[in-house]
Residue, then its C-alpha position, 0 to 999 in steps of 0.5 A: x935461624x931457627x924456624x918450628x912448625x907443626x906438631x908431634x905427641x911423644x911420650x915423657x920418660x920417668x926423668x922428665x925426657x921428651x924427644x925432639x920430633x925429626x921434623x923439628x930438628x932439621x929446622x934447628x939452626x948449627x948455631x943452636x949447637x943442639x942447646x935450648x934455653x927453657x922456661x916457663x909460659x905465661x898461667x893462662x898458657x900452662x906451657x914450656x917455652x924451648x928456644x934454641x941458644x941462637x934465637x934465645x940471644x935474640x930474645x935476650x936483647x929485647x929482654x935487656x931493652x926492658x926497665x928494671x925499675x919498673x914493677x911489672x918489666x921487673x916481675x915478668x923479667x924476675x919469673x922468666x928467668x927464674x924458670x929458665x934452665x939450659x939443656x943441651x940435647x941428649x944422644x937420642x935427641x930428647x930435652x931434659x925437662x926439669x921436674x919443677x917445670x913439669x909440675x906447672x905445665x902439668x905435663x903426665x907421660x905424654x907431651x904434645x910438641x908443638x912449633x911456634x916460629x921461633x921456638x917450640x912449646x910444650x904441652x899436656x896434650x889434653x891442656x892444651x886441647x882444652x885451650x882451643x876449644x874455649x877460644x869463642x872466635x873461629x879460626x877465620x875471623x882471627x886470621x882476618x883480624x890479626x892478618x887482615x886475611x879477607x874471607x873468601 
């Protein structure tokens, strides 16, 4: 099982390679076999989401769970795996990002690399520097909120 936290800035070669921090790498599950499924996040999240082969198998069967006859199920699922490509990572370690996803997440020479439990996601740093400083609540009070952490 795979588990990602923290975060790097690399730099994005001219083909669309990002290294996959050290720290990172430890983390990743042998039954990974060092292959990722990628795809793209949600527009208000203008990210890519990298899951390893292992816990993408998990992901697909809470995928195979949803409706098909459903408008929205069928959406979500129809744009999900639509953006969704299989690398395997490189010698060096790096992920092959393919253009068309860099182009959404408007990814430049650099990409922020960032743990997310179960799969590390990718951003333009300064996107993603302008996503936390629109969120109106501080850190705090969404800990309480979604943990039920008490403030001390």
């Amino acid at each position: 099982m795979s588990f990602f936290k923290g975060r790097e800035i690399y730099s994005v070669d001219t083909k669309g390679r990002v290294n996959l921090p050290a720290k990172m790498r430890k983390n990743l599950s042998p039954e990974a076999n060092d292959t990722f499924v990628i795809t793209r996040g949600p527009d208000d999240d203008p990210c890519i989401y990298a899951y390893p082969l292992d816990e993408w198998k998990k992901f697909e069967e809470n995928l195979k769970k949803l409706n098909q006859f459903n408008e929205q199920e069928r959406f979500f699922l129809r744009t999900l795996l639509y953006w969704a490509d299989e690398i395997v990572l490189d010698k060096q370690f790096r992920i092959s990002v393919p253009k068309s996803l860099l182009d959404f997440t408007r990814i430049g020479k650099e990409a922020l690399i960032l743990g997310s439990m179960d799969h590390i996601e990718i951003w333009d740093p300064q996107i993603f520097e302008n996503y936390l400083s629109k969120k109106t609540e501080s850190y705090a009070v969404v800990a309480e909120s979604v943990m039920g952490i008490r403030k001390l």
